[in-house]
TIVEX-690049 format. One line per 3 residues: their letters; for each residue x, y, z of C-alpha. Coordinates in pm, whole numbers, plus 50000, padded with zeros to 5 digits. Each point is the difference from the previous one (the first is absolute). Last residue first. Example, Ala and Ser with C-alpha at 12.3 -4.5 7.8 and 13.67 -1.06 7.14 Angstrom:
sa> 51367 49894 50714  49863 49656 50066
// end
This chain:
xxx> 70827 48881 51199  49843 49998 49657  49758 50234 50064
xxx> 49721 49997 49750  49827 50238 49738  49832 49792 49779
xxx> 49689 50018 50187  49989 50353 49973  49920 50003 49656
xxx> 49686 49798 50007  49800 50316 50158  49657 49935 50007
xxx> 49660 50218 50099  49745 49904 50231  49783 50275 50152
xxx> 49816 49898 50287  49625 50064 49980  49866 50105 50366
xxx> 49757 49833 50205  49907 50236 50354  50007 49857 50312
xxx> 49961 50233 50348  50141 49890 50296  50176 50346 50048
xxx> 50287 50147 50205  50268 49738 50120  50124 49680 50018
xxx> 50337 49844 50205  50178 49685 49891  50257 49806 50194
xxx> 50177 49751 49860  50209 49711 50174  50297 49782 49794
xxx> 50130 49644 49985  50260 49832 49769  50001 49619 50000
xxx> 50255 50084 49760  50328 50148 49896  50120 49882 49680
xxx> 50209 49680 49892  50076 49939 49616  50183 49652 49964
xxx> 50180 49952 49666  50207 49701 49883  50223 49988 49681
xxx> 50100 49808 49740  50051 50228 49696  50209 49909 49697
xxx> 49738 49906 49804  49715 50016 50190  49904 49857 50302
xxx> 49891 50276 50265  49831 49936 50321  49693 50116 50251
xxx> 49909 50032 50389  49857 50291 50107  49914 49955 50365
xxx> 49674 49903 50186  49989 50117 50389  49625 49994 49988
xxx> 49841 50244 50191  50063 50274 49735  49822 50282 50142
xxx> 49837 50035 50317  49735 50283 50059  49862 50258 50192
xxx> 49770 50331 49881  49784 50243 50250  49735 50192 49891
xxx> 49912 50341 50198  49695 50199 49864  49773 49726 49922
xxx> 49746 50134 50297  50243 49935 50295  50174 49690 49880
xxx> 50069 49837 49656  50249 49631 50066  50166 49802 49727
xxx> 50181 49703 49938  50293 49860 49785  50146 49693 49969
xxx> 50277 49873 49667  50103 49661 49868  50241 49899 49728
xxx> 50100 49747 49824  50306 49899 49737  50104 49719 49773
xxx> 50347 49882 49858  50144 50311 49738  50108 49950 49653
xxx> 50216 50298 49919  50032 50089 49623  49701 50217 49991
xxx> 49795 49973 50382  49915 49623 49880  49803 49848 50215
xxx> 49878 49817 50355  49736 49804 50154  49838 50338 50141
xxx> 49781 50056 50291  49819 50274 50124  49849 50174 50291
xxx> 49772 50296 50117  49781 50021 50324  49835 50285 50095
xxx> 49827 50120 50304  49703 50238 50128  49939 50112 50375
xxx> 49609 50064 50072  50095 49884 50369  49963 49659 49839
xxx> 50209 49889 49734  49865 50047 49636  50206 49787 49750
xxx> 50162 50121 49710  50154 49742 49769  50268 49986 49688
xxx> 50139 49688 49847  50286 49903 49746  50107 49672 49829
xxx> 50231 50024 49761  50103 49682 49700  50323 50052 49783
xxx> 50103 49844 49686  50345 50121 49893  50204 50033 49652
xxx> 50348 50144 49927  50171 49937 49632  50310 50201 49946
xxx> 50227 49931 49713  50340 49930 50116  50112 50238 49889
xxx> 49719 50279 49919  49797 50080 49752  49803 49735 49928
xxx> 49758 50127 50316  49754 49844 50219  49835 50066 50307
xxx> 49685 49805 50109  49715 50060 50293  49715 49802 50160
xxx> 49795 50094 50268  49709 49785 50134  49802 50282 50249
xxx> 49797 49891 50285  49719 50189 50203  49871 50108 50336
xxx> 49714 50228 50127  49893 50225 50293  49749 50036 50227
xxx> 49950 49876 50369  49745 50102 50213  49802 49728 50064
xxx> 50222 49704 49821  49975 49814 49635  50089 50337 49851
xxx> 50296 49944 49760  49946 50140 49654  50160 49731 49692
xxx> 50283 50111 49721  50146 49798 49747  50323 50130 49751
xxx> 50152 49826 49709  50315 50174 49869  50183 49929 49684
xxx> 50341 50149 49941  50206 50047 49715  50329 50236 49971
xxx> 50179 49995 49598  50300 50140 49830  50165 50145 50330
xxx> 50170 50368 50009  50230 50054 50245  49994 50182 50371
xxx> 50340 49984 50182  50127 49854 50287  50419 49928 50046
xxx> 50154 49710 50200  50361 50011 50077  50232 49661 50086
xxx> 50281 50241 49811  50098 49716 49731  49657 49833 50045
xxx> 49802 50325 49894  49608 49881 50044  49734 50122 49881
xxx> 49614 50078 50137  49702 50093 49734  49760 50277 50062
xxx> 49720 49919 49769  49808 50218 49783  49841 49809 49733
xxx> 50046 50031 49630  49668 49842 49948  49793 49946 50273
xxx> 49638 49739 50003  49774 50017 50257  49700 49716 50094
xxx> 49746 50050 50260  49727 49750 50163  49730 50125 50220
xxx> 49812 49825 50245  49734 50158 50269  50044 50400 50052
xxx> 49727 50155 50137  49688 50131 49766  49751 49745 50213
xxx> 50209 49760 49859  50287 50037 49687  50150 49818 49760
xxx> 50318 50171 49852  50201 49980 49669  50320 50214 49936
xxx> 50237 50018 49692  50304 50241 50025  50209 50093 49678
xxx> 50353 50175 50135  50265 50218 49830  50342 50044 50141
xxx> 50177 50298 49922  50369 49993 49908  50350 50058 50205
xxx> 50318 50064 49798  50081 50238 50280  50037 49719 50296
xxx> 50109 50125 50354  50226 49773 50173  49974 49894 50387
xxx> 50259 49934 50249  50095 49685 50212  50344 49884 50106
xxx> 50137 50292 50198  49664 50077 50140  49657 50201 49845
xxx> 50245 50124 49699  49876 50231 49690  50089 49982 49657
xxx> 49846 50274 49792  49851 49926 49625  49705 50216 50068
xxx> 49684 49841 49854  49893 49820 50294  49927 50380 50161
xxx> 49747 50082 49784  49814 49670 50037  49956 49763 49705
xxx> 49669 50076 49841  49674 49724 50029  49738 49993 49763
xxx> 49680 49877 49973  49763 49801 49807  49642 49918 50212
xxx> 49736 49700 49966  49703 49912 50213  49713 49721 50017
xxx> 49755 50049 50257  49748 49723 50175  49708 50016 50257
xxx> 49806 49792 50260  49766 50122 50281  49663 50118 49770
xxx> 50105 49803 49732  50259 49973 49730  50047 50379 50016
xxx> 50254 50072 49671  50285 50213 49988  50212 50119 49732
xxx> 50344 50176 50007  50236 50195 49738  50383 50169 49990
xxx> 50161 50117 49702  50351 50207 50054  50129 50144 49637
xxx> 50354 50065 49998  50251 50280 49904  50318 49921 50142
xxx> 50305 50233 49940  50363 49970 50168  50279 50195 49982
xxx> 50353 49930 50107  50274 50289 50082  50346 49956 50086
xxx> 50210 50270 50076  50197 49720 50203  50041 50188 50315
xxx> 49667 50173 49925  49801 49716 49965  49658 50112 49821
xxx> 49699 49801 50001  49728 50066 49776  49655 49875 50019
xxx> 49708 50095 49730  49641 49830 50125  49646 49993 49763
xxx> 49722 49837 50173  49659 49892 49848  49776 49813 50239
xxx> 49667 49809 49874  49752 49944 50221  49714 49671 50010
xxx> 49734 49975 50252  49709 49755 50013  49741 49915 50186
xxx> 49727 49696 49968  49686 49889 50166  49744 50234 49864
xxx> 50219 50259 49821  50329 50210 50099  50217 50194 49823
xxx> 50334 50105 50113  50195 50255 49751  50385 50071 50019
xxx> 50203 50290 49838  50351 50120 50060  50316 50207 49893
xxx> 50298 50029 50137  50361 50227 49923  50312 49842 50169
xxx> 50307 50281 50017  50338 49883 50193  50357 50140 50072
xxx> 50210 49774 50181  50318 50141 50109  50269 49758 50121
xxx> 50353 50097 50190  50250 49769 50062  50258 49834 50217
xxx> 50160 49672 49997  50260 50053 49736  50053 50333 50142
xxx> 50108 49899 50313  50050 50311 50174  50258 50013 50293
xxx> 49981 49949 50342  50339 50123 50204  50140 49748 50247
xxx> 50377 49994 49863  49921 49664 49855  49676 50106 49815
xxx> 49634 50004 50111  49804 49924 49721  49706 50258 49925
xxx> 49686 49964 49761  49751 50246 49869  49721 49926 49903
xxx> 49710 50237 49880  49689 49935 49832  49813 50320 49877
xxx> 49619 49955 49875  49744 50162 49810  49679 49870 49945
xxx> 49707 50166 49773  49685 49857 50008  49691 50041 49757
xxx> 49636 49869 50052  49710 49950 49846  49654 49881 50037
xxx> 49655 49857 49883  49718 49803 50139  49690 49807 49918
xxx> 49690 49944 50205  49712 49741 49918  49709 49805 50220
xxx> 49935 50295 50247  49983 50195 49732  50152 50230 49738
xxx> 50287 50081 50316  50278 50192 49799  50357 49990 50171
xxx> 50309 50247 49921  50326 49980 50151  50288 50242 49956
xxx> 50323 49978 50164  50369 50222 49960  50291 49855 50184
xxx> 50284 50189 50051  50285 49771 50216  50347 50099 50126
xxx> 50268 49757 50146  50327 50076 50148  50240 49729 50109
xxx> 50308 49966 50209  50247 49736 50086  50332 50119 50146
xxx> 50181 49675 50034  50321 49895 50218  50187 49717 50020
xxx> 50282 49841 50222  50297 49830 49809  49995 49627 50091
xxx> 50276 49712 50082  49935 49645 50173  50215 49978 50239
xxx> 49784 50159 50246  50026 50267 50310  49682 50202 50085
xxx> 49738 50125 49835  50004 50082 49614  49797 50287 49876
xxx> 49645 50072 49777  49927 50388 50005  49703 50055 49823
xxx> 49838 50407 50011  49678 49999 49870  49755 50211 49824
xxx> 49682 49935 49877  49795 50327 49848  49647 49982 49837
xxx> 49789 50324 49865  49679 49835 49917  49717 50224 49756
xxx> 49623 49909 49996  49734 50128 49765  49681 49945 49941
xxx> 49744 50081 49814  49630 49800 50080  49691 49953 49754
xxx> 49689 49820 50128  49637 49998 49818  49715 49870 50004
xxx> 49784 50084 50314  50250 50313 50071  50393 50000 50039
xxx> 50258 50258 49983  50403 49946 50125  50282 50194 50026
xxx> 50309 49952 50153  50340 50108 50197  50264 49719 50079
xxx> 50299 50059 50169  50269 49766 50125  50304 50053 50209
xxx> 50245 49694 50087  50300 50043 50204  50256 49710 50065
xxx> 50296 49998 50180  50262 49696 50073  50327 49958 50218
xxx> 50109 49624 49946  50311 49859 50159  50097 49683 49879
xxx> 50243 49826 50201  50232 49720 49953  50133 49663 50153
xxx> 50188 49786 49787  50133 49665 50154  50255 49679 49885
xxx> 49926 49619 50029  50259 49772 50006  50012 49523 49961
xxx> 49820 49987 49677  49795 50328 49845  49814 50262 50244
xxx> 49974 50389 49902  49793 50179 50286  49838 50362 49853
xxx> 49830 50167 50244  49776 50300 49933  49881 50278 50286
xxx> 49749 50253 49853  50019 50321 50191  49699 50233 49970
xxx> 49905 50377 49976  49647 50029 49844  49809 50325 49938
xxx> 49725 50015 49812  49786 50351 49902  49653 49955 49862
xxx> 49748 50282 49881  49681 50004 49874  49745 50244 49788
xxx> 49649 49976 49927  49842 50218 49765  49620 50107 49920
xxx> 49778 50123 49769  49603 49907 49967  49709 50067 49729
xxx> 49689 49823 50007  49812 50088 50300  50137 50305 49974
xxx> 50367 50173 50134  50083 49711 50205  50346 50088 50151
xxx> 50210 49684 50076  50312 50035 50191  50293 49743 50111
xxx> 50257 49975 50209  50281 49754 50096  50329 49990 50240
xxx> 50242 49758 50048  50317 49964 50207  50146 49644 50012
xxx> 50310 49879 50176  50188 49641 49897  50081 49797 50251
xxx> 50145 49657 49786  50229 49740 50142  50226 49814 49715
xxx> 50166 49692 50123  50147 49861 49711  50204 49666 49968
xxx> 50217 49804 49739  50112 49617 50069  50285 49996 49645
xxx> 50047 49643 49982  50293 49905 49773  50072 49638 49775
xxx> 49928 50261 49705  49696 50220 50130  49777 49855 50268
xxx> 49806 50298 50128  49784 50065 50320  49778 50280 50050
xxx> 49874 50105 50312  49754 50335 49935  49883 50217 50314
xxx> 49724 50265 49987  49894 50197 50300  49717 50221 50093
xxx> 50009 50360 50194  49743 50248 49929  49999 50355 50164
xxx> 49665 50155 49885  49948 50388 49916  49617 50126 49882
xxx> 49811 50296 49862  49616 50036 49844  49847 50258 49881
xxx> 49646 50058 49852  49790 50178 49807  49596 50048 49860
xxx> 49837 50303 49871  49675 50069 49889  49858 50002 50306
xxx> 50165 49869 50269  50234 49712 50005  50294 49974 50236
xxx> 50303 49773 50042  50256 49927 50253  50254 49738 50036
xxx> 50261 49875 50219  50276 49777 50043  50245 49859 50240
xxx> 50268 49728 49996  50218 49761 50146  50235 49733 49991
xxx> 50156 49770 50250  50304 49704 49874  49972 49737 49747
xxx> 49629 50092 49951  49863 50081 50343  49725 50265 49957
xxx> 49831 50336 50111  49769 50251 49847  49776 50310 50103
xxx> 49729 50082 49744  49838 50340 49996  49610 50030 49872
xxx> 49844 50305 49770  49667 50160 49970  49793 50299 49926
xxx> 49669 50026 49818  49886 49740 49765  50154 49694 49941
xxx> 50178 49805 49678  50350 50169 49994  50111 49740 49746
xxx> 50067 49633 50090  50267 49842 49803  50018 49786 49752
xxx> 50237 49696 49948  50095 49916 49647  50158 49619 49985
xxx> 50107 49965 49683  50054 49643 49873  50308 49879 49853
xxx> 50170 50143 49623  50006 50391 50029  49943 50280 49807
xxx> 49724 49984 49788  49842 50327 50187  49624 49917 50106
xxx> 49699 50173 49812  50054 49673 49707  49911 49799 50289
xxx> 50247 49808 50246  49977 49645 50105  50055 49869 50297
xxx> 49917 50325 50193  50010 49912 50348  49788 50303 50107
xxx> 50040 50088 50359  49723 50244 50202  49929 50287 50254
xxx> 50351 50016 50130  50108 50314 50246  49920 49723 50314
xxx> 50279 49799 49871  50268 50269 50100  50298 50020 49717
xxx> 50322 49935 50145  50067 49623 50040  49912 49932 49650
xxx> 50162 50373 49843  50363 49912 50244  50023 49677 49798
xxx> 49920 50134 49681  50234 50277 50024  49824 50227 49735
xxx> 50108 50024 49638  49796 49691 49950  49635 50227 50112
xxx> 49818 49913 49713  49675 50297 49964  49672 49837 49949
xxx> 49884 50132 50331  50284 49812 50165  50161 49772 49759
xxx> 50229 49693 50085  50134 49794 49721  50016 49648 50026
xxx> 50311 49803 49812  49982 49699 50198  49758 49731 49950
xxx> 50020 49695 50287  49685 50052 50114  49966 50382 49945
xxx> 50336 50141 50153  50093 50266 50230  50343 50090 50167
xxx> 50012 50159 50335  50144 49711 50155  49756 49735 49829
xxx> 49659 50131 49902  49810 49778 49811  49684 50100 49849
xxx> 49720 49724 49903  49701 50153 50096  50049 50360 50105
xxx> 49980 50035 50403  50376 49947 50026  50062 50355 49835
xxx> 49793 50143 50269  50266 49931 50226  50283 50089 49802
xxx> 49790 50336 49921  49985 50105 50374  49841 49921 50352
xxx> 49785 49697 49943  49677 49912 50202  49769 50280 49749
xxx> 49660 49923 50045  49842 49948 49696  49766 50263 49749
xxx> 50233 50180 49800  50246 49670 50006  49898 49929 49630
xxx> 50188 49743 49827  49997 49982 49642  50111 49723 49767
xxx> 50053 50109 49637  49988 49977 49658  49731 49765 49965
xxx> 49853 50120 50311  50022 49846 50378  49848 50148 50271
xxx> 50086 49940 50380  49811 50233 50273  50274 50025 50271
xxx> 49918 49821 50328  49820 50073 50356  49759 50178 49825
xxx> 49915 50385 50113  49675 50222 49973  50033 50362 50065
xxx> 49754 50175 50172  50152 50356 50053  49894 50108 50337
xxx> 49664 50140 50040  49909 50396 50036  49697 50080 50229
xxx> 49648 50072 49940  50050 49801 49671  49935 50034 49649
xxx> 49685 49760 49812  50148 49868 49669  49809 49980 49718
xxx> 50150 49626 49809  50008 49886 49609  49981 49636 49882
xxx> 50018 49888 49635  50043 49649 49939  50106 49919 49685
xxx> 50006 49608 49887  49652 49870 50100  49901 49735 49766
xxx> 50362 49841 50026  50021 50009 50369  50033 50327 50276
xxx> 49798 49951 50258  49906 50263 50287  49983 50035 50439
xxx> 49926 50305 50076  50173 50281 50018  50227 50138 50303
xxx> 50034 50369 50109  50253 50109 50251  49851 50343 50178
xxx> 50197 50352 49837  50283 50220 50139  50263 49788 49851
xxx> 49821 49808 49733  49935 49626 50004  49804 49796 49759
xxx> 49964 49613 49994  49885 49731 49738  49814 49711 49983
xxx> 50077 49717 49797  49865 49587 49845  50204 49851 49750
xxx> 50110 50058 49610  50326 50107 49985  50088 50380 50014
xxx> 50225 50138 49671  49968 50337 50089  49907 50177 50338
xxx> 49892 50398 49921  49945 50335 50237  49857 50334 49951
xxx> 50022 50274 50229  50093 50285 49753  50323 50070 50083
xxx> 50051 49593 49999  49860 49750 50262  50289 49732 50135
xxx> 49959 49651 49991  50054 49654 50181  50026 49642 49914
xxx> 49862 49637 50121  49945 50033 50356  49854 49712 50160
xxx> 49639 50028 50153  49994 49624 49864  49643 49978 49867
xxx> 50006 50362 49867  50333 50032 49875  50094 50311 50091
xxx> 50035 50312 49798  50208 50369 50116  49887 50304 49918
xxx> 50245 50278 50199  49878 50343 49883  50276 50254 49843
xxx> 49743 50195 49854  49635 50069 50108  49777 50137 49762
xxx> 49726 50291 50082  49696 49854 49997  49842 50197 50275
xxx> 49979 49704 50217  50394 49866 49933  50124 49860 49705
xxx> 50180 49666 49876  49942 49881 49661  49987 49691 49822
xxx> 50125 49670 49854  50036 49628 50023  50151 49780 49700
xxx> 50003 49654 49825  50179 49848 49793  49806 49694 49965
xxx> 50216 49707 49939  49853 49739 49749  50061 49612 50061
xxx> 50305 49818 49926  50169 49910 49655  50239 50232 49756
xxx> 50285 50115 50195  50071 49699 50206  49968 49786 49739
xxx> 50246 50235 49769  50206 49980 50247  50008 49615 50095
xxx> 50045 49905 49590  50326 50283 50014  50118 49820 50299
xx> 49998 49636 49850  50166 50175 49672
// end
């Protein structure tokens, strides 16, 4: 009740906000327009820069949303003198500014002028929090990196969590990229190719429902320059052991036509070791895993956009990904009870393949009004792997050696169409649909090597699962704004029929959801610094394909996973409330509630001493977040910002015996800075700190980390060097297990205090040119997941 009374306060009291706006129109001396100028506003009594724009086809420019203060702006056009205004007011009695520029050329052509900020621009929204690296220099070297740079991310050994939240999903363009190596995609994926990160906290009705955490969309930079140009990236690392890599892209736009290529191969190496230690029946069972990972990565990516009018374009991009991993795990298994202790050392032997090949052709027309886009995209997925898991050695302790054939075939047809109508600048609405159509072939086979050597089948632990999937969509959302007020409310309609066929069994389940997805915001300005938004979302999450084959499948001799066909849904209501400052984010509080929860639950056998994973359905997950954020810039130089999140998350479930009831409070403390060293050399600092929580049934004891990084341009910004430190802090995974018959111990260890050297090399032209980038969803793919 106290926080309803605060809300409505909040909502209903402070002074007016002017929205207010600057406009106009860039041309040269014989009027002709002038696209693809750089406008960019300062504050006038600061000389700070406050954001930048790009002139359309026909040289004309917009800010929205501008607090009232004193500005000037700037003009630059290659070929063309730098313009600046004078200084104006914007206030309540002068709301829209309109300010247009005649460009004088050149006797000589000028280098691009490009202004840069030491740090990100920040935003946050009522459904999301944006931050825009278009316009920062870039010290990090790939998507882990820039990862760190979103308030309140925590990446941990290539896994990435939102103060203590799990369950992100990762889009690029819109498009989820879980049937990716994750690991491999972070370390992979050059930070220089990102323009900006949306933490989407809660999803609009345009948004697929899938999913239950935030969505963290990251878009990349199109082929924004005219002419010619490309760079090449040299790489080299100590993660474990060396690693390496080089890259390079080319792109050209001339005319009407715009395309580029780019190509790449890295050589990663990282570790991952687990220490587990078991008290089962007067018994300890001290389990290890040293699992080294070098996984090798082809890619290669192109794209082409042909602009047939000034309101009619086609295009398609197209990528390609090929993995290759070849790895020996190493697992020890030391059995201790009163007075003896006995050994079991095995192998696991993993031989893995992945290929990935997506295409995605579209159309899209736009005008003053209007925007309509078709697209398609299709994903041809393969994941094979060879397991062989064998004992080393001499023991007492018997075992059959293992072996798994594991391989899975995905296909994806998506079908897209999104249609936007702009009445004003004060109302839009929107309408879409989609279908997808998944297909998918699970395969395991199992092997047990018999007395006279031979491996034979298992058929009790072998089977083949085919998924065959058709979800249907349909969307509309409006946002309407007035005075001091927005809002935006969507309403999703999706229709899904599942069936899953095992054909050692011949058994086939179907499953049909049709479900209606609303979603709403609104957002008031309290005053000209302060404002507040109130947000709500329903969603869904599916089980993943692969969790719905009934295979058993062993990491050691002790430990295996279980897949789980009786598998349901879970369905999420999310409640979000932020203040805001200067549009950053300030305080928000959030509140989700999960019915029939996802949660992969850990048993224990005590007449074999096994333990077995598998995904269940819960009756209930809560969690409450309460999140503060502050900028740091108390130095010369130094930018940046820090914030706190209060975390606090609940399992329960009926269910089960005994009946499971798990709750945490957690508090995080995270930080990022830039600081400008001299020699025009830039760094970052990024670190966090975490009491300690619930990772599902594992309660772990607190973790921190603490990554450098700077950065060097040389001869004319063609040559950028990268260097950094990762993980300073020598910070293990420490966590336990108390439920029923569980009472175990877990340490995770992976390599750290990693460090690594970039090289960058530009070519061809300097010249800047905004495009739209095309942002289209696939949730299917994020149920597709490796399970090894």
């Amino acid at each position: 009740m106290r926080i309803s009374i605060i809300i409505y306060v909040l909502l209903n009291t402070g002074l007016l906000y002017s929205q207010n706006s600057i406009s106009g129109k860039i041309v040269d001396k014989s009027e002709e327009p002038l696209p693809f100028a750089n406008i960019v506003l300062y504050h006038a009594d600061t000389d700070k820069v406050v954001t930048g724009a790009v002139s359309d086809d026909k040289g004309v420019y917009s800010f929205m949303d501008i607090p009232n203060g004193n500005y000037l702006l700037e003009v630059s056009v290659l070929g063309f003198k730098t313009q600046k205004s004078d200084s104006f007011t914007l206030s309540d009695e002068n709301q829209n500014v309109t300010y247009s520029f005649t460009l004088e050329e050149e006797a000589q052509a000028l280098n691009e002028v490009v202004v840069k900020s030491n740090r990100p621009i920040i935003r946050q929204t009522a459904e999301k929090l944006i931050v825009n690296l278009e316009q920062s220099e870039m010290v990090s070297s790939n998507l882990q990196d820039v990862m760190k740079k979103v308030p309140g991310i925590i990446v941990t050994n290539g896994n990435i969590t939102y103060g203590g939240q799990q369950g992100i999903t990762i889009l690029i363009n819109g498009k989820t990229t879980e049937y990716m190596d994750i690991s491999s995609l972070l370390r992979d994926l050059p930070a220089d190719n990102i323009s900006k990160v949306e933490l989407v906290q809660q999803p609009g009705a345009e948004f697929d429902a899938e999913g239950s955490g935030p969505l963290i969309n990251i878009i990349l930079k199109k082929n924004v320059r005219l002419g010619t140009n490309g760079n090449l990236k040299l790489y080299t690392g100590y993660d474990n052991r060396p690693e390496y890599g080089v890259s390079g892209s080319i792109a050209s736009y001339k005319n009407k036509l715009n395309w580029q290529l780019g190509a790449g191969y890295r050589k990663s190496a990282w570790r991952e070791d687990l220490f587990i230690t078991r008290r089962v029946n007067g018994e300890i069972y001290d389990q290890s895993t040293i699992s080294p990972y070098n996984p090798k990565t082809y890619r290669f990516n192109g794209g082409l956009d042909y602009y047939i009018n000034e309101h009619h374009t086609i295009g398609f991009g197209t990528r390609f990904i090929n993995t290759d991993s070849d790895r020996i795990a190493s697992n020890s298994t030391q059995i201790i009870e009163t007075g003896s202790s006995e050994s079991l050392l095995t192998e696991n032997s993993f031989d893995r393949n992945r290929k990935t090949y997506n295409i995605n052709p579209y159309y899209k027309f736009e005008d003053e009004k209007n925007k309509f886009i078709l697209d398609f995209d299709y994903v041809d997925y393969n994941n094979d792997n060879i397991n062989n898991l064998y004992k080393v050695g001499q023991s007492p302790i018997s075992y059959d050696d293992q072996r798994y054939f594991q391989d899975g075939k995905y296909q994806i047809l998506t079908y897209k169409g999104d249609y936007k109508r702009t009445l004003n600048q004060d109302f839009n609405w929107m309408f879409g649909t989609k279908y997808s159509r998944v297909s998918t072939d699970s395969d395991l086979r199992s092997f047990v090597q018999n007395t006279n050597g031979d491996f034979t089948l298992d058929a009790d632990q072998s089977n083949r699962f085919l998924v065959d999937e058709d979800i249907l969509a349909i969307y509309l959302k409006m946002v309407k704004k007035w005075e001091n007020w927005s809002f935006s409310g969507g309403l999703r309609w999706e229709n899904s029929n599942t069936k899953g066929t095992s054909t050692n069994t011949n058994e086939v389940r179907s499953r049909r959801i049709s479900k209606l997805f609303p979603s709403a915001s609104i957002d008031r300005k309290i005053n000209d610094k302060f404002g507040a938004n109130l947000s709500y979302s329903y969603r869904i999450l599916r089980p993943s394909y692969n969790s719905l084959n009934a295979f058993v499948y062993y990491y050691d001799p002790y430990t295996f996973e279980q897949g789980n066909p009786n598998l349901k849904p879970e369905f999420t209501n999310s409640f979000q409330f932020n203040l805001t400052y200067d549009n950053q984010p300030f305080f928000s509080i959030g509140y989700k509630n999960t019915d029939d929860a996802l949660f992969e639950i850990i048993s224990q056998d005590d007449a074999t001493a096994q333990t077995s994973r598998s995904v269940i359905n819960l009756a209930k997950r809560e969690n409450w977040s309460f999140r503060g954020f502050a900028p740091v810039s108390f130095l010369d130089g130094l930018d940046g910002y820090t914030g706190i999140i209060v975390n606090y998350n609940k399992y329960e479930s009926e269910n089960l015996t005994p009946k499971l009831d798990l709750d945490k409070w957690s508090l995080t403390w995270y930080t990022n800075l830039e600081y400008q060293l001299p020699w025009d050399m830039n760094s970052e600092l990024t670190g966090y700190y975490t009491t300690g929580g619930l990772q599902g049934q594992i309660e772990h004891d607190w973790l921190a980390g603490l990554s450098f990084a700077i950065s060097k341009k040389f001869m004319d910004d063609k040559f950028k060097i990268n260097l950094g430190i990762e993980e300073i802090l020598n910070r293990k995974f420490y966590g336990n297990i108390i439920y029923d018959n569980i009472d175990a111990d877990i340490i995770s260890d992976w390599s750290r205090q990693n460090v690594y050297f970039q090289l960058t090399y530009n070519f061809g032209s300097n010249f800047n040119k905004e495009k739209d980038k095309r942002n289209p969803s696939e949730e299917e793919q994020g149920r597709i997941k490796d399970n090894n």
